[in-house]
N, C-alpha and C positions, 0 to 999 in steps of 0.2 A: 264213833265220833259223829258220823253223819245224822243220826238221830238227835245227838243233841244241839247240831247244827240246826235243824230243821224244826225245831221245837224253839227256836230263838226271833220268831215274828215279829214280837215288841220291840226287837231292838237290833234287828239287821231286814232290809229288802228282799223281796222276794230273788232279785236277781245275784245281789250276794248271795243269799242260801244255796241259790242252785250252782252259782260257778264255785263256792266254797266245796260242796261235795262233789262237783266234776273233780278238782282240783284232788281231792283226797282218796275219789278212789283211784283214777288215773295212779299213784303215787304210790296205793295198798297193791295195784297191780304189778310195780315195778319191786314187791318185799320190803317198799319203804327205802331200798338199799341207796346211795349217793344222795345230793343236792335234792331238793323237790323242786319242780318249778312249778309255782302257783302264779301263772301270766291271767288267768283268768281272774282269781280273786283279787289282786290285784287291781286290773281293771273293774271292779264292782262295786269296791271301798266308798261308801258315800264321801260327802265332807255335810256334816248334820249344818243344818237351820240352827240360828239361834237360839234357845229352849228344846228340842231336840237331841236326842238320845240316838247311842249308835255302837255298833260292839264289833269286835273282831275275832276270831278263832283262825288260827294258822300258826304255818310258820314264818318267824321272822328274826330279823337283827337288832337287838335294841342298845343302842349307843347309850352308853356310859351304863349299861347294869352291871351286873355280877357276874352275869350270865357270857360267853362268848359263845360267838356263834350263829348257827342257827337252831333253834328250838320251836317248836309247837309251843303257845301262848294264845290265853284268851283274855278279851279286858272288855269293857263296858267306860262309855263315858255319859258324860251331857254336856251339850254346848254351853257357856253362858259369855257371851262378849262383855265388855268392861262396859260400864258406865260415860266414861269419857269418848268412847266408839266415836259419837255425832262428833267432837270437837277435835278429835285427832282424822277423822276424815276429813274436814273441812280442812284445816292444817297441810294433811300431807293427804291426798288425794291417790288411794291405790285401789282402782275397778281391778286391776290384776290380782286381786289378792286372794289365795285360795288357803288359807291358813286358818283354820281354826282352835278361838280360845275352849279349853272345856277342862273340865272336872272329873275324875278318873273316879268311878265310882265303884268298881271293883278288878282284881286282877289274877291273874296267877302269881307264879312266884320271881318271874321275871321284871316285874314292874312294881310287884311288893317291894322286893329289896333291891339296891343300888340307885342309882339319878336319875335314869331315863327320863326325860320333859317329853319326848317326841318320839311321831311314828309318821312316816313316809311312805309312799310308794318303792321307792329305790329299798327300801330295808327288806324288801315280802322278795326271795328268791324268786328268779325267773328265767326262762331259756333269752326272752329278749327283753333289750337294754331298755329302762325307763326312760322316755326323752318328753314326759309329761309329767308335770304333779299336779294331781286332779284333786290332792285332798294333804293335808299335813295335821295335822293333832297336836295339839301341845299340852301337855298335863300338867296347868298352872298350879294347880291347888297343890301340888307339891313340895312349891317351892317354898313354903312356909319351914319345913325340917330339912330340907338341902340347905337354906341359906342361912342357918343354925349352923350346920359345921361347916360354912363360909367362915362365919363369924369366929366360931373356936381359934378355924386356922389362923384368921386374923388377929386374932389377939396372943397363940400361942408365937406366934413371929414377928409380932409388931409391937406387944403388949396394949397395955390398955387404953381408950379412948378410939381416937381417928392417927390413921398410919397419913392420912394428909398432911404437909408440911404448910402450918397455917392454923388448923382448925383441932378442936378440941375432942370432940367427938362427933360420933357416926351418925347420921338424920337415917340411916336404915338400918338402927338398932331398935328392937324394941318395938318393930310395929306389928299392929292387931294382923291375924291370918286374913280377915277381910281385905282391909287396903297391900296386903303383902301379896293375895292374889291380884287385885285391881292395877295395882304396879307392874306387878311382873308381865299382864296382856299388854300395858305400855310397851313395854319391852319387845314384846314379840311383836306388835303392831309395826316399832320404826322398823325392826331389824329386819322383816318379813318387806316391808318398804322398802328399804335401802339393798336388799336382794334386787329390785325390780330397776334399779336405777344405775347410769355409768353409764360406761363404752362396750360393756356386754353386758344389758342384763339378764339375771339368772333363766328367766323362764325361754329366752331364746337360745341360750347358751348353758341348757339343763346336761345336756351328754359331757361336755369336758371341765363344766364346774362341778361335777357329783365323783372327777377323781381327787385323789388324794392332793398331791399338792397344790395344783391351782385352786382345790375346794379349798384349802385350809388358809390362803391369801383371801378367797371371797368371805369365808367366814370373821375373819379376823377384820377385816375392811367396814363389813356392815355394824360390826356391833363398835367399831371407834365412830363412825358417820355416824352410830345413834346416841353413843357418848356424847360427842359433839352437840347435838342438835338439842340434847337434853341440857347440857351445859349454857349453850347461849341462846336457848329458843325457850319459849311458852310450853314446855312440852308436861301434862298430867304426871306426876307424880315422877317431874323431870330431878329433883335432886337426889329423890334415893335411887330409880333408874342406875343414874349416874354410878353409883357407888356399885350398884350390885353390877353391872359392867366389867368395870375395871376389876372390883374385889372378884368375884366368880374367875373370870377371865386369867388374870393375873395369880390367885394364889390358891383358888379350890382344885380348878381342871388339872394342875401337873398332880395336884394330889390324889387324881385316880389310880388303882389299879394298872400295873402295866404301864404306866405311861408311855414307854418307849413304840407301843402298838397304837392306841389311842388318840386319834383326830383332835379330840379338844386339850388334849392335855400338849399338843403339839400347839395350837395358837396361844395356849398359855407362857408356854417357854417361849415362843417367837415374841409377843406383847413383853415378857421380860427383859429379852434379849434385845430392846429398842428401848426402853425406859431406861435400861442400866447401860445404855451407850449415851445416854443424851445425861445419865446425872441424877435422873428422879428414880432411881430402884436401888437402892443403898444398903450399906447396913455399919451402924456407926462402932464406936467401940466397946461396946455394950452385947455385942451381938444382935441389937434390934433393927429390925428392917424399916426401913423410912422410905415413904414416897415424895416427891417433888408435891409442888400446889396442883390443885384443879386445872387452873389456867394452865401452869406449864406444861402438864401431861396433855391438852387441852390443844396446843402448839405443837406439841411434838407428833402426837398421834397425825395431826393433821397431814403433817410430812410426810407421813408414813402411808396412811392414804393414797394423798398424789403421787407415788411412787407406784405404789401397784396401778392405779387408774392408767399411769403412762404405761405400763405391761399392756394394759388389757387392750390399748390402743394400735396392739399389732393386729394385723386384721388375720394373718394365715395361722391358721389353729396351731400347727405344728409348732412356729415360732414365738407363738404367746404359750405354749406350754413348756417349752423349751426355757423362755425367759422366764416364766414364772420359779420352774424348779432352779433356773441360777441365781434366781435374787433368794430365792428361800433358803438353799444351801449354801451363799454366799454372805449373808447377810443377819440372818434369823437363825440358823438349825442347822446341828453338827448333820453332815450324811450320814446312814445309820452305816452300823458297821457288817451288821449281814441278818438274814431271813430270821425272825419272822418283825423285828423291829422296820420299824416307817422311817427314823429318822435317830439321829444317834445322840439326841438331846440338845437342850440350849447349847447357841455362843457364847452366852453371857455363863461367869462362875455357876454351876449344880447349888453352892454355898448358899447361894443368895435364897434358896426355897427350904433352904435347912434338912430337918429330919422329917420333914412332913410328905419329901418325894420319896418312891421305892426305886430306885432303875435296877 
């Protein structure tokens, strides 16, 4: 494998190459046997320039694939930032921002099949704890066939048109894969934004938002602020944004795999289990699931927001992770009921997600 690591100069650093095969043989030395820790490649991971190409070979965790685990994966990208980049930096101003938009231009079989969007630092196995992220990936161009079985699932539980209580149909049906990419960097632009912002943000408070339930409040928190700001701001291709938010969020994620192990498929059921207490996550007597309007999901999220922001405003780690896991299990998400589940599903009726969840 180090051979073919070393024969990849177009599209990986010389410094990655070489901590890549520190990393591999260190691991061939050990029979390959247990965890690998790859702290070296890790630290070498570019984060590519805009037009700029960049590849990866190792092992790693890729959230929401097929795959569980850790596994050996290779992939190749290229950068390309959206068009609106100049007017959403003017807008919302993040020198912080280590996130890159890009285009997955070939993969193994771990990033062929299932959702994976993204690759982190924190995902590449290592002896010590990530408390940096020097690079994040996002594989927009994907979201053209992920947000197709959004759409199915949408319609196979809401039927046809827009599940919005008000509106006819959907403004993010039916768009070109062009602006479906363009949109979706929207998307990761606020949400990678609103990471950096609050009474902890992420990049200082990287070691106890990368656990399980405080991340899964921080995760759920960002992508309603960009709900929001898509809803009553100027924001590029703020109204379909909007939709793929909520619709993702709300009714793809629990329809992962596994859910009951599964991060995102946990903010899915938590954003359920808050819609369907305030009124806007129904299902009439027809069996079809109905949402409240924009505006009123719009209000409620907001709520829901201020409520974690006042958590995060504890200052001693212990007790903001303490309160974070009692509003979570108090409020959002049954306690799981034993190893290897995370959490033991919504508050709100299983019903409301119909046959589209497995638990």
């Amino acid at each position: 494998m180090c051979t073919a690591v070393e024969g990849m100069r177009g599209l990986m650093p010389q410094e990655q190459i070489a901590a890549t095969c520190k990393d591999l043989r260190a691991w061939q030395d050990t029979g390959c046997e247990g965890v690998p820790h790859f702290d070296a490649t890790r630290d070498s991971v570019p984060a590519p320039r805009d037009g700029e190409a960049a590849a990866f070979v190792g092992p790693v965790t890729l959230p929401n694939s097929d795959r569980h685990d850790v596994h050996i994966e290779a992939f190749s990208v290229i950068r390309e930032d959206p068009e609106s980049t100049p007017a959403l930096q003017a807008a919302y101003p993040h020198p912080k921002a280590v996130f890159q938009s890009t285009r997955l231009l070939s993969a193994s079989r771990g990033l062929r099949e299932g959702n994976c969007v993204v690759f982190f630092p924190e995902n590449i196995p290592s002896a010590t704890r990530c408390t940096d992220q020097n690079f994040a990936w996002f594989f927009f161009n994907r979201h053209t066939e992920i947000y197709a079985q959004t759409l199915a699932i949408t319609e196979r539980l809401c039927g046809p048109g827009s599940p919005f209580e008000g509106e006819d149909t959907l403004v993010s049906a039916d768009v070109d894969p062009e602006d479906t990419y363009q949109a979706r960097c929207v998307w990761g632009y606020m949400h990678d934004y609103f990471h950096h912002t609050g009474p902890r943000p992420l990049d200082q408070h990287l070691a106890i938002k990368t656990t399980w339930r405080p991340g899964l409040l921080e995760e759920l928190k960002v992508d309603m602020l960009s709900a929001i700001a898509c809803f009553e701001e100027d924001v590029p291709y703020g109204r379909i944004v909007f939709e793929y938010i909520i619709l993702e969020r709300l009714l793809r994620y629990p329809a992962q795999p596994e859910p009951l192990r599964n991060f995102d498929a946990g903010t899915g059921f938590a954003l359920g289990t808050w819609l369907a207490s305030q009124g806007l996550f129904t299902q009439d007597d027809q069996g079809r699931r109905c949402l409240g309007s924009k505006a009123r999901i719009v209000e409620s999220v907001r709520e829901l927001v201020g409520l974690i922001e006042e958590i995060e405003r504890t200052e001693d780690d212990a007790a903001y992770r303490s309160a974070a896991v009692d509003f979570l299990f108090g409020t959002l998400l049954r306690r799981p009921e034993g190893k290897p589940d995370r959490y033991g599903g919504p508050l709100a009726p299983l019903g409301l997600w119909g046959s589209e969840v497995h638990v």
